[in-house]
C-alpha positions in Angstrom: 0.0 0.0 0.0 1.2 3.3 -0.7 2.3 5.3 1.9 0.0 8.1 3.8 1.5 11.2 4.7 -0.1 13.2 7.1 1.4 16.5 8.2 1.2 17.8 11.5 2.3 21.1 10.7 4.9 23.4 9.8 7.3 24.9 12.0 9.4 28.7 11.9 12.6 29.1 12.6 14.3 27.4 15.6 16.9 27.7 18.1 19.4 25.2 19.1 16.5 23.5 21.5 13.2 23.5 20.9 9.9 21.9 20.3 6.9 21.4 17.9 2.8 21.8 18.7 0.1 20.9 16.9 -3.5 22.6 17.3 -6.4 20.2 16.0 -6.4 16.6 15.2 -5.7 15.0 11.9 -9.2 14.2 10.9 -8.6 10.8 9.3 -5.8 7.9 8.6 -6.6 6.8 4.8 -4.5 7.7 2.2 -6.6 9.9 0.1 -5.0 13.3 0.0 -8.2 15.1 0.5 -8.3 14.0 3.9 -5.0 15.0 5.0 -5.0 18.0 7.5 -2.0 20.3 7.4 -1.8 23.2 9.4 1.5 25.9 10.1 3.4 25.4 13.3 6.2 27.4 14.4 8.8 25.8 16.5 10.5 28.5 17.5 10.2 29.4 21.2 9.7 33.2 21.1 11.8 35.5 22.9 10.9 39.6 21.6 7.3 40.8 22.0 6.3 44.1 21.0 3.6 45.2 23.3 1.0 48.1 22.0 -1.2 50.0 23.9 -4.6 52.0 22.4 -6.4 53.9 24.6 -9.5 55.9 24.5 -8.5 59.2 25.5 -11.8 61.0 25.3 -13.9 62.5 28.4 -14.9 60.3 30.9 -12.2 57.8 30.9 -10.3 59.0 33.5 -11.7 56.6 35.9 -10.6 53.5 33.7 -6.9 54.9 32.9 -6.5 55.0 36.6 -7.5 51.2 36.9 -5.2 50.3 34.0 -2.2 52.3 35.4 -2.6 50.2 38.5 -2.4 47.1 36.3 0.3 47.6 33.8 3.1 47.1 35.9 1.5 43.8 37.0 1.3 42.4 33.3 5.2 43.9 32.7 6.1 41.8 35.9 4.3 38.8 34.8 6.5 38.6 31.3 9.7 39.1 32.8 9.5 37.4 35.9 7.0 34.8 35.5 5.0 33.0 38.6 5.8 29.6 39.7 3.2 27.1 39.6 2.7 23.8 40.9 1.0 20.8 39.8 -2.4 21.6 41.7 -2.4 25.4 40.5 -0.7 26.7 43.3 1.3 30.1 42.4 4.5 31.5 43.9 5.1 35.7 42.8 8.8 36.1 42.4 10.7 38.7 42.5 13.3 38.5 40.3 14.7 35.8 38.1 17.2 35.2 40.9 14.7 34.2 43.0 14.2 30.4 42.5 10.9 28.4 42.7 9.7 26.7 45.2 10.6 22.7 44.9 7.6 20.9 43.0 6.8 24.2 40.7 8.3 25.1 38.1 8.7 28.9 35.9 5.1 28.9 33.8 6.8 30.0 30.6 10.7 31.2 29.7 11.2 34.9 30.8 11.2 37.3 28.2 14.3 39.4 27.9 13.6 41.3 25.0 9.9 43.9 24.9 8.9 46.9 23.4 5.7 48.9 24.9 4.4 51.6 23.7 1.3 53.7 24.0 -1.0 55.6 21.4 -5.1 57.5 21.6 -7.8 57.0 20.2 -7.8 60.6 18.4 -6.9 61.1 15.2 -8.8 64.6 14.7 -11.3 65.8 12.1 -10.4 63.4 9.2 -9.8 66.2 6.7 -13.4 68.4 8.5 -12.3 72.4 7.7 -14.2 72.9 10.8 -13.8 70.1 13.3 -16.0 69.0 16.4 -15.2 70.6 19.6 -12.2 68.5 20.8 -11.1 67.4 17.6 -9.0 70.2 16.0 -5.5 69.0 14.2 -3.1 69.4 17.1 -2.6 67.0 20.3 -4.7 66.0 22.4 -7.4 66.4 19.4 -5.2 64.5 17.0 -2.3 62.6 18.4 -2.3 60.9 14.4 -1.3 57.7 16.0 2.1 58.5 17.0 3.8 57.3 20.1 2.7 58.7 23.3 5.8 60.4 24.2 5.6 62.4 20.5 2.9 64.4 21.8 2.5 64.7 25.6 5.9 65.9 27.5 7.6 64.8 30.4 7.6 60.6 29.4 10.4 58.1 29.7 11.5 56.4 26.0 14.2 54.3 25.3 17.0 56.6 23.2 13.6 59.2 22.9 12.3 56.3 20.2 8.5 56.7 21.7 8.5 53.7 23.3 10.1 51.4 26.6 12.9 49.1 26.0 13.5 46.1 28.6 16.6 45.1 28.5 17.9 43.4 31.2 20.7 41.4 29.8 22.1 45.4 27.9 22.3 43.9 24.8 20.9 47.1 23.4 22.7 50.1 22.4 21.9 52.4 24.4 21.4 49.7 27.1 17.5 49.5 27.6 15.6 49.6 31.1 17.0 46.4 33.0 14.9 47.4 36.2 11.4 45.5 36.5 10.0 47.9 38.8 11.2 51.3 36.9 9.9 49.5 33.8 6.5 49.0 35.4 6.3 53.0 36.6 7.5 54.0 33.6 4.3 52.4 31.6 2.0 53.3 34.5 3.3 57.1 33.9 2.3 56.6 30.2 -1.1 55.1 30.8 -2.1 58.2 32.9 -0.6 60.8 30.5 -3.0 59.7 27.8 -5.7 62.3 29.0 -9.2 62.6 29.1 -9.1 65.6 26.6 -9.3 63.6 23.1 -11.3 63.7 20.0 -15.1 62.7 21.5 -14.9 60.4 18.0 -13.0 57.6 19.0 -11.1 56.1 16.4 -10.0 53.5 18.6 -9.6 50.7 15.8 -7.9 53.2 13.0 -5.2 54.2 15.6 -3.4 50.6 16.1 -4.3 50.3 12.3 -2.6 53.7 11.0 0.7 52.9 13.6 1.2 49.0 12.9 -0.1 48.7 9.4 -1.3 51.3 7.2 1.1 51.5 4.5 0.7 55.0 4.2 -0.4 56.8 7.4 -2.0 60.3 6.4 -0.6 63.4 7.8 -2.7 66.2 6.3 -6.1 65.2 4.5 -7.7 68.1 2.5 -11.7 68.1 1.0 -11.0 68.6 -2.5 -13.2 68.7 -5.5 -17.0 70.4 -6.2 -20.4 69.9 -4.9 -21.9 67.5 -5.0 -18.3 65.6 -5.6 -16.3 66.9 -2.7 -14.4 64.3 -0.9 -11.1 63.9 0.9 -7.7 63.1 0.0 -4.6 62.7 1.6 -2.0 65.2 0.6 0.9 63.9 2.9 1.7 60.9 3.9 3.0 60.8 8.1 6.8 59.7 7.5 6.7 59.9 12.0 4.5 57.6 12.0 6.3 55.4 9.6 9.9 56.1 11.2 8.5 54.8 15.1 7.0 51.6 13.3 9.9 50.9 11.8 11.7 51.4 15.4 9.4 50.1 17.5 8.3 46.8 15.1 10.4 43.8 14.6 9.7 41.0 12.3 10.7 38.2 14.6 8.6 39.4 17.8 5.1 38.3 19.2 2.9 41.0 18.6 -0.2 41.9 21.1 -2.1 44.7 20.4 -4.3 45.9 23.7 -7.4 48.3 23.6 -8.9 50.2 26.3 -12.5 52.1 25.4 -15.7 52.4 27.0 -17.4 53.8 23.8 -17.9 51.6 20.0 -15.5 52.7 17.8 -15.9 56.2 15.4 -13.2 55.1 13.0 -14.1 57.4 10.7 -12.6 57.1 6.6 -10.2 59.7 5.2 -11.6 58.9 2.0 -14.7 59.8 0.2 -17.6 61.4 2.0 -15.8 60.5 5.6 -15.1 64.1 6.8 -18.9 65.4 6.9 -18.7 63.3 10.0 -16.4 65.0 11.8 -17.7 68.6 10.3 -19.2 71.3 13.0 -21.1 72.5 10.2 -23.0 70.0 9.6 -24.5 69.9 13.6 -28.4 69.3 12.0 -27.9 68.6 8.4 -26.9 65.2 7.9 -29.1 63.2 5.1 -32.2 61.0 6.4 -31.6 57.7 5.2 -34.9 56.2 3.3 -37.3 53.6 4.9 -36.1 50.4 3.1 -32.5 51.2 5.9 -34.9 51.3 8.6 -35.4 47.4 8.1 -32.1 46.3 6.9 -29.1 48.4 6.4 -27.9 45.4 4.0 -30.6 46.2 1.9 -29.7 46.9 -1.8 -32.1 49.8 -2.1 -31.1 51.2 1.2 -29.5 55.1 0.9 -29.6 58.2 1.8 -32.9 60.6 0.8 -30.5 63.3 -0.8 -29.7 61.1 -3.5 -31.6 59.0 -6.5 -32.4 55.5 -5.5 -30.5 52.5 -6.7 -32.0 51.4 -10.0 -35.0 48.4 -9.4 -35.5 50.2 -6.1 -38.5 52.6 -5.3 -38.2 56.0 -6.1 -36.9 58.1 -2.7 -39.8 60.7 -4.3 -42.0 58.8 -2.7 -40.6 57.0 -0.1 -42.6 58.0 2.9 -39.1 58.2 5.3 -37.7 60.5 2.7 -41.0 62.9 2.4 -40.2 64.2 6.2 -37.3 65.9 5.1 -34.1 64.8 3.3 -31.8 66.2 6.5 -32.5 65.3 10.0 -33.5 67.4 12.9 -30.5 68.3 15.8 -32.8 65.9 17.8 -31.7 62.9 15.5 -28.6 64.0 14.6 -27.0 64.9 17.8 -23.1 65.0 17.0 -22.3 63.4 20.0 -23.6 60.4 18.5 -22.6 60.9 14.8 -21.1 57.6 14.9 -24.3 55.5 15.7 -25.4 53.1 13.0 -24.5 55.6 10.1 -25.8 53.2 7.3 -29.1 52.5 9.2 -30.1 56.7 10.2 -27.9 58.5 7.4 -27.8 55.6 4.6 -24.0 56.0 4.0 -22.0 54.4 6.1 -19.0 57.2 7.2 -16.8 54.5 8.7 -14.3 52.2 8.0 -16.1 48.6 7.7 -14.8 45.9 10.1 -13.2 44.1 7.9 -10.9 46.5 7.3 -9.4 45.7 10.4 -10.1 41.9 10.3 -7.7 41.7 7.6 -5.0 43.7 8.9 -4.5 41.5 11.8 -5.0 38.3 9.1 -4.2 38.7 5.1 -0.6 39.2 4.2 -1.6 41.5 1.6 -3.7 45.2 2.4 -4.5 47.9 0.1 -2.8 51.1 -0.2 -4.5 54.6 -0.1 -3.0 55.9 -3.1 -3.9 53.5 -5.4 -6.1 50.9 -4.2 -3.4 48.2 -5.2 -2.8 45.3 -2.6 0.5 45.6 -0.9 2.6 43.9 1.6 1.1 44.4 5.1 3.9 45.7 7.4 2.6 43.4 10.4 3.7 40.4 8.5 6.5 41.7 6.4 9.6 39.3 7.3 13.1 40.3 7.9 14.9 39.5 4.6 15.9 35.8 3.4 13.4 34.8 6.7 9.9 33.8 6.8 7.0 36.4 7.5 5.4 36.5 10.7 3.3 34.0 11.5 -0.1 34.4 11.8 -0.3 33.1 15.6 2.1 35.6 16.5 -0.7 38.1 16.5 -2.9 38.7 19.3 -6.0 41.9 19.4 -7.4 42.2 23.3 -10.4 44.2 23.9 -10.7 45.7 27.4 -14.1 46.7 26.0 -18.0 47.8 27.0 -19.3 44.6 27.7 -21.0 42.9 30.9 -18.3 40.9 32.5 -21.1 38.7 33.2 -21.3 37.8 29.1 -17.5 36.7 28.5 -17.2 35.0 32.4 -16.9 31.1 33.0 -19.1 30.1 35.4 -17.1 30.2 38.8 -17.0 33.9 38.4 -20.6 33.9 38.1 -21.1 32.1 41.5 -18.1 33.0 43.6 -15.0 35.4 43.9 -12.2 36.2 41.8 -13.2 37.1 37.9 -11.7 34.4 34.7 -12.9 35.4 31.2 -13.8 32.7 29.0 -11.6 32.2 25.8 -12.0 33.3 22.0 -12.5 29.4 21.5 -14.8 29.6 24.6 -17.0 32.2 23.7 -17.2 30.4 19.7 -18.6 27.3 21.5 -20.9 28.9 23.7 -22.3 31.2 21.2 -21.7 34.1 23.4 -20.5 36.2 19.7 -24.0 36.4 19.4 -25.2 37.5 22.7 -22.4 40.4 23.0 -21.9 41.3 18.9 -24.8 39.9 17.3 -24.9 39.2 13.6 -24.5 42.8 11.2 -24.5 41.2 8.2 -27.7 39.4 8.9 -29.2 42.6 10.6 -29.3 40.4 14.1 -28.5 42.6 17.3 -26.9 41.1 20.6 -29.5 39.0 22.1 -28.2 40.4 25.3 -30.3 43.8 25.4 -27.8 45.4 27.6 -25.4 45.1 24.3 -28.2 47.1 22.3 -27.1 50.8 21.1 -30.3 52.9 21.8 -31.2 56.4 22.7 -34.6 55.5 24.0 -34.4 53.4 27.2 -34.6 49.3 27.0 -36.3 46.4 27.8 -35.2 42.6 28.2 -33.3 40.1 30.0 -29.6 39.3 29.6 -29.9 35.7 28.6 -27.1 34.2 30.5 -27.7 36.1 34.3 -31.3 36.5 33.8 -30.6 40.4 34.9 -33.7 42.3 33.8 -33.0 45.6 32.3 -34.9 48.0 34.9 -36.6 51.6 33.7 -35.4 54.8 34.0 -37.4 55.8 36.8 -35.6 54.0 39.4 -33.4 55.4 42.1 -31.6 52.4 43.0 -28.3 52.2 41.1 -28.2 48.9 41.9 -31.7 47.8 40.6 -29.9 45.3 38.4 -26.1 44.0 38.7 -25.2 44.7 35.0 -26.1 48.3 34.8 -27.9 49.5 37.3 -31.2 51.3 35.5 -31.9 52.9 31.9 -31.7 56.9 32.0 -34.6 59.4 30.5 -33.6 60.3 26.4 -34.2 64.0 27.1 -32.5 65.4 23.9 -31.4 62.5 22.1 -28.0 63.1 22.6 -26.3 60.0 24.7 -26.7 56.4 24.7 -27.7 53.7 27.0 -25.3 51.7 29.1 -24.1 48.1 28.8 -22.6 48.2 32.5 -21.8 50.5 35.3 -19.6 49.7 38.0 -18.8 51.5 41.5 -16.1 54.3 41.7 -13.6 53.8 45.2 -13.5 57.5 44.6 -16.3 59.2 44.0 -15.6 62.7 42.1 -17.6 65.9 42.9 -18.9 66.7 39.7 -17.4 70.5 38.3 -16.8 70.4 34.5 -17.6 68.3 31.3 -15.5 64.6 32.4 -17.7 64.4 34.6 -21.2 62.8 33.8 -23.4 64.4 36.8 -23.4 68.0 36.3 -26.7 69.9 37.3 -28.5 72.3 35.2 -26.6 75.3 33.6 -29.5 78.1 32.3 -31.8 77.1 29.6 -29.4 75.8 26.8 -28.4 72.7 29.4 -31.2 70.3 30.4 -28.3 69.0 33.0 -27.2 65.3 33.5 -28.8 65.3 36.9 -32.8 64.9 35.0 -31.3 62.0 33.4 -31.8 60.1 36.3 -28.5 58.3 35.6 -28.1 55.8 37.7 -24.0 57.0 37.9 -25.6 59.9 39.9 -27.1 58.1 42.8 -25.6 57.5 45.9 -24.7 53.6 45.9 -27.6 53.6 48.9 -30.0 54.7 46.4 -32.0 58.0 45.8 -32.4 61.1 43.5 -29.3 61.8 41.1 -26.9 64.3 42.6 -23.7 66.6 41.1 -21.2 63.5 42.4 -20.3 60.9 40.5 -20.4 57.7 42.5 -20.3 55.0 39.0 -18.4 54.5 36.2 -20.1 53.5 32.8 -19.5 52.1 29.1 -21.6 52.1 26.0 -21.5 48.8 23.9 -18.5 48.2 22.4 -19.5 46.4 19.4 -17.4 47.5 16.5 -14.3 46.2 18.4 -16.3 42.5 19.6 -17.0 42.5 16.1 -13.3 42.4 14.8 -12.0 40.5 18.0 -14.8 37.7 16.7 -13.2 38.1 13.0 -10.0 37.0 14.1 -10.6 33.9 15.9 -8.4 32.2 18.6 -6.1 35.8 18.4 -8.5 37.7 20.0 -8.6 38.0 23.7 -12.3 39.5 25.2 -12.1 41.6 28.5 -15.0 43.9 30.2 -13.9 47.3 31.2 -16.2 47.6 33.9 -14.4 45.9 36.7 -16.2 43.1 38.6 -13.8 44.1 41.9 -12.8 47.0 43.0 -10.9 46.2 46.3 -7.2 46.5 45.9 -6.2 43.1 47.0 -8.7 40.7 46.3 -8.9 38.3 43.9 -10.1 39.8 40.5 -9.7 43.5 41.3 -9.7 46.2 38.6 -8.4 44.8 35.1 -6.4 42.0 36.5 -8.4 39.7 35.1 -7.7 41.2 32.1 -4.0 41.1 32.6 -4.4 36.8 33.6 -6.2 36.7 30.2 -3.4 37.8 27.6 -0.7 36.4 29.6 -2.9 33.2 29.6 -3.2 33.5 26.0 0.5 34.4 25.1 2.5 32.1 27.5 1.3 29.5 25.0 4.1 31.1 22.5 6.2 31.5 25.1 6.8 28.2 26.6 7.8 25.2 25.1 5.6 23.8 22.1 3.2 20.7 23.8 1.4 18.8 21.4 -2.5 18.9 22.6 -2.9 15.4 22.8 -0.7 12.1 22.3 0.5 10.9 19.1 -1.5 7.7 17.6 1.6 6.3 16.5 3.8 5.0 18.4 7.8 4.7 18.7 9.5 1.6 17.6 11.6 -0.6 19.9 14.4 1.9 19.5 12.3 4.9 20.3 11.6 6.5 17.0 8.9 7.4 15.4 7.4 6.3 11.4 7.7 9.9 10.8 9.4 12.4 8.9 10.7 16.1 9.7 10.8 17.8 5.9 12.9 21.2 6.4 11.5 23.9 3.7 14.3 26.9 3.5 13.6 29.5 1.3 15.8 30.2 -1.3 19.2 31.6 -0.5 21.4 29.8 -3.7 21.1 26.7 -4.5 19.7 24.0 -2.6 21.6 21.6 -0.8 20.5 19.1 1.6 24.6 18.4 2.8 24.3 19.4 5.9 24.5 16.9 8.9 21.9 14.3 9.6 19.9 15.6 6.5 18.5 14.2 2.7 16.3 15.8 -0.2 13.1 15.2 0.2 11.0 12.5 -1.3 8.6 13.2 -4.5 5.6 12.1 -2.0 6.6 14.4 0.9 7.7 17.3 -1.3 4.3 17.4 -3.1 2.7 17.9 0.3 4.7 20.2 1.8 4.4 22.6 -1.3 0.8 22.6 -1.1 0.9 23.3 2.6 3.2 26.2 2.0 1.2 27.4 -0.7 -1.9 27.4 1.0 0.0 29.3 4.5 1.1 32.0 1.7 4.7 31.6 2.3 5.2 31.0 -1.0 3.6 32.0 -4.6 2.5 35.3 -3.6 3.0 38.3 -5.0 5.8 39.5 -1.9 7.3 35.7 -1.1 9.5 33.2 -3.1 8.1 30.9 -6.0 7.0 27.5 -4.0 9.0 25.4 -6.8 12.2 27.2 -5.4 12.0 26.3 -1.9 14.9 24.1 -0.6 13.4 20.6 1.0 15.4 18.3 3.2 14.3 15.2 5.2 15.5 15.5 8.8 17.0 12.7 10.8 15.4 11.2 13.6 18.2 11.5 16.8 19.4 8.1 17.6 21.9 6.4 20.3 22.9 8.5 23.0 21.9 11.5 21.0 18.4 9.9 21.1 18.7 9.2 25.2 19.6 13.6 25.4 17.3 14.5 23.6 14.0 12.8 25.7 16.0 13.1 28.9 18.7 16.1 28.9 17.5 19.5 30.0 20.0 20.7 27.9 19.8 18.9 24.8 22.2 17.0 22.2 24.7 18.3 20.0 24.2 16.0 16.8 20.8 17.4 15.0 17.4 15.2 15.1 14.0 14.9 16.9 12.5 13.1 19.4 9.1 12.1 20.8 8.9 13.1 24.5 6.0 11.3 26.2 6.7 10.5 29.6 2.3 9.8 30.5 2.1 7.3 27.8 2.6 3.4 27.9 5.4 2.9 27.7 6.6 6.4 29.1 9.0 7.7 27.5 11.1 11.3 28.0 11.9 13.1 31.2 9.0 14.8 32.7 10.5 18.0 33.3 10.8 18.7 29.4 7.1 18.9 29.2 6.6 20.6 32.7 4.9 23.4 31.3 2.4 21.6 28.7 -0.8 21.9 30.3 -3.1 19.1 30.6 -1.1 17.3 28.1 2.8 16.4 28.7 3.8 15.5 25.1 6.0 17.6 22.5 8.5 16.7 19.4 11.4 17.8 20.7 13.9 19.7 18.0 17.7 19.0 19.4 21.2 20.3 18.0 22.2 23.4 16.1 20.6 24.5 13.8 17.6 22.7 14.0 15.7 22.9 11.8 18.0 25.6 10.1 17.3 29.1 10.9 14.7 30.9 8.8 13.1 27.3 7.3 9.8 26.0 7.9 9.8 22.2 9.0 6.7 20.0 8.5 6.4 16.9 10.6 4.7 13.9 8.6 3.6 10.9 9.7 2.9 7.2 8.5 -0.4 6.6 9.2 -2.9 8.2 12.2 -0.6 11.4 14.2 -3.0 12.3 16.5 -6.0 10.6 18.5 
């Protein structure tokens, strides 16, 4: 029979000692190749991450910058110092590396000697407006244009004034970065709180970390151009700042995690097209009134605004009874501090950037540029040269978003202390996308109504606490545990909330951050007739000038992308469960166990998920074989030790599998035909003995199966101390291994996984 190849996956580039994963099981053991499963692995243990920060820097987020300042330092200590823990959970803090763990625990991932962190806002100005919103005008705070914090507020700390911290601790760097973990901590505490609460009111909190980390090029001046009706923007300079600190401050060999921190969805507004009437003062009441067939489904073809000639097959907007009130709306419906709410649905043009924009910038290889339209090499991705891009998995999104914590909990946080938020995976299974970001494209809102954008107050009953949402006449800010009570619409101006939480320090109310000023003459119907349940005294009663809750609207442009990208995304609530320094889940700490939950897995050794099918002969190897793929760098040779071509029948599959990963046949990689293939060698003898028992490895090249649970056991448990639930890995041993800058593919004879 002829041989079945099925390929576990395909590794990046490695160093002297290290170890394959695999993700999902092969699906079947025939030898038909439309059932094998192949799937990209790197092998590489990971040693740089570049750390980004994006936070909303508009009014009222004071209160939240303050609980993230408080836990920045804890997710900077948790990378370079990590915990001890033991086989039943327990956890020891270190710290310092010199500190050694307790007997029976062991480090929960390698230390990481090597991180950049940096901090940007959510403002990004007027988007080309003449006149912009109050707040928004072309200068910092209004428009920080996604540089690095330190570009545009004085007085920060920046390694060799690049905009961003260096850690450093082994001065490899030159100038030597910060080697302190407690100064490093401070120092990204002292940029949290520098961000402000005095930003552009439209939050472009997905375009920022877009413009800084991808955008190929990053406007600096936009300019309406053109005639009525034909007047649209275009970017007349591109931001070569913005360009010089991503090149700085981005490497193509680090794990990248992106981390956002808003309490509003997200105004990304377009610097194309129509984009800047958004953003324009003078247009306060005169945006277009979209026609009735938006009102039930923005998707709708003959959707659009009233201003304009309906599509053709659609009924004339002459007639449309929408369109007969007026083609503008009233102040009333077009409040601009909520020009950002469902544009497609009230205006019939949508003023935004879609999601997918930013789907595909944390996915695709390829993203278009402004000039031209033409699809171009995405800068997150771009590899160092003669190396492999960056690999998909080395790119992480976290939302610290409006959202219920209740909605994205696991269940012990629901009945207990302490708060743990489920996973991406997690929240796929449970169908909790659904409940928090509904379906857009099948015009299907959150089923939870706490998650439902709306003026007007609510009604319903979060499906997974059974939390009734409770009217706006209440005086008990605590009516309900998500967010307390609706508040009156008294000028259709703000937004219901999706959750409120308690302030430790409640704040006297005296200018616009806050959100319980009184009354101010006739032009100010005052926050106080709101009945907001911020306003009440946590003891209950009639709303009063002191702010005693925090708040956030629902977040779901950001849920929305985080859902897009799958297993990458990371889902936390910023409104705090616990606000007592000290006790388990207090402030965004939970948030802070999430991504380090999520990113240890790349930076600990690479555990398969589950035991191999096959088995090891007599002499401890496996019917397996390691293919090396090295891009092409001369000619191919296969001399080096312990190494052979590739066969016809394992060639043809790794080809395909690089083909379909895009690491080769693109428009920006090497042909696939050009690609170097070698067969590794399995390690044998004593070399085989190191390898699933030495801590430090063998010299001579090869690969072993290290499975010390399985029958017969086989490798030294301390190799796959850090795997989780399941202690097996192929272990990569000797220099070079596989070669730096190839892609190895492990294929197996037969079943590889149970």
């Amino acid at each position: 029979m002829r041989r079945a190849f099925l390929l576990a996956g395909a590794c990046g580039f490695a160093s002297v000692v290290v170890s394959a994963c695999m993700t999902r099981p092969v699906t079947s053991t025939e030898p038909r190749t439309t059932n094998l499963y192949v799937a990209p692995i790197r092998n590489s243990v990971i040693d740089k991450i570049d750390l980004l920060f994006m936070i909303d820097n508009s009014q009222s987020m004071g209160d939240k910058q303050k609980l993230l300042a408080k836990a920045v330092p804890e997710l900077a200590r948790r990378l370079v110092v990590p915990r001890c823990v033991g086989p039943a959970g327990d956890v020891h803090e270190r710290m310092s590396l010199n500190e050694a763990c307790p007997a029976g625990t062991a480090a929960e991932f390698r230390a990481v000697h090597d991180i950049h962190i940096a901090v940007i806002t959510s403002s990004l100005g007027s988007h080309g407006a003449e006149q912009a919103q109050a707040g928004c005008a072309g200068v910092p705070p209004g428009d920080d244009r996604g540089l690095l914090l330190p570009s545009v507020r004085s007085g920060l700390t920046s390694y060799d004034n690049s905009g961003f911290l260096a850690w450093d601790p082994r001065q490899m760097l030159s100038p030597p970065g910060e080697a302190d973990p407690l100064r490093l901590g401070d120092q990204f505490s002292e940029m949290v709180k520098a961000t402000g609460e005095e930003g552009c009111g439209y939050e472009s909190s997905l375009e920022a970390w877009y413009r800084f980390l991808i955008d190929p090029e990053p406007p600096k001046t936009l300019t309406v151009v053109g005639t009525v009706p034909n007047l649209h923007t275009s970017v007349t300079e591109v931001d070569q700042q913005v360009l010089t600190q991503r090149r700085a401050f981005l490497r193509p060999d680090s794990l990248v995690a992106i981390v956002m921190l808003t309490d509003e969805n997200d105004c990304s507004i377009q610097d194309e097209g129509f984009g800047y009437m958004a953003a324009d003062a003078r247009n306060q009441s005169f945006m277009w009134r979209a026609n009735s067939a938006c009102d039930k489904d923005p998707n709708d073809a003959c959707c659009g605004p009233c201003v304009a000639n309906a599509p053709p097959g659609c009924p004339s907007n002459a007639n449309d009874p929408v369109c007969q009130q007026g083609q503008y709306l009233d102040q009333k419906a077009d409040s601009t501090n909520l020009r950002c709410l469902e544009n497609k649905r009230r205006f019939g043009y949508d003023f935004l950037y879609p999601v997918s924009r930013y789907v595909n910038g944390l996915t695709q290889p390829l993203v278009p540029q402004r000039s031209t339209g033409e699809l171009v090499q995405n800068p997150l991705f771009a590899g160092a040269p003669g190396l492999q891009p960056r690999d998909r998995g080395l790119v992480y999104l976290a939302g610290i978003v409006g959202v219920p914590w209740q909605d994205i909990a696991d269940d012990a946080s629901q009945r207990g202390s302490g708060l743990h938020y489920l996973t991406a995976g997690q929240l796929t299974a449970r169908q909790r996308w659904q409940v928090i970001a509904g379906a857009p494209q099948q015009n299907l809102p959150p089923s939870d109504p706490f998650m439902r954008e709306s003026v007007a107050p609510r009604s319903g009953i979060n499906p997974i606490t059974g939390d009734a949402i409770v009217p706006e006449t209440s005086l008990d800010p605590h009516a309900n545990a998500i967010n307390g009570h609706e508040q009156a619409d008294l000028d259709g101006s703000d937004l219901q909330y999706a959750c409120t939480f308690q302030l430790s320090d409640p704040e006297t109310c005296s200018g616009d951050a806050c959100d319980c000023n009184p009354a101010a003459g006739t032009q100010d119907s005052g926050d106080l007739l709101r009945n907001r349940p911020l306003c009440q005294p946590p003891s209950g009663g009639p709303a009063v000038a002191t702010q005693y809750f925090g708040k956030a609207y629902p977040g779901l442009r950001p849920l929305q992308v985080l859902q897009g990208i799958g297993d990458s995304a990371i889902v936390a609530s910023i409104c705090p469960k616990v606000l007592v320094p000290g006790a388990p889940g207090f402030g965004y700490e939970p948030a802070v166990d999430a991504i380090v939950d999520r990113l240890k897995a790349q930076l600990s050794a690479r555990c398969l998920p589950r035991p191999l099918a096959v088995g090891a002969d007599a002499s401890g190897k496996l019917p397996c074989v390691v293919v090396e793929a090295a891009a092409p760098q001369g000619s191919c040779s296969c001399d080096a030790a312990r190494r052979q071509p590739a066969s016809p029948e394992a060639r043809d599959l790794v080809l395909k599998q690089l083909a379909e990963s895009q690491t080769c046949g693109t428009k920006t990689t090497p042909s696939c035909s050009s690609f170097c293939l070698c067969e590794l060698e399995q390690a044998e003898g004593a070399a085989l003995d190191q390898c699933l028992n030495s801590e430090i490895g063998a010299d001579t090249p090869g690969y072993c199966y290290v499975n010390p649970e399985g029958d017969p056991p086989q490798g030294n448990p301390a190799l796959v101390a850090n795997c989780g639930d399941s202690k097996q890995l192929i272990r990569f041993v000797g220099p070079d291994t596989p070669r730096p800058g190839a892609t190895a593919v492990i294929a197996c004879f037969g079943a590889t996984l149970n």
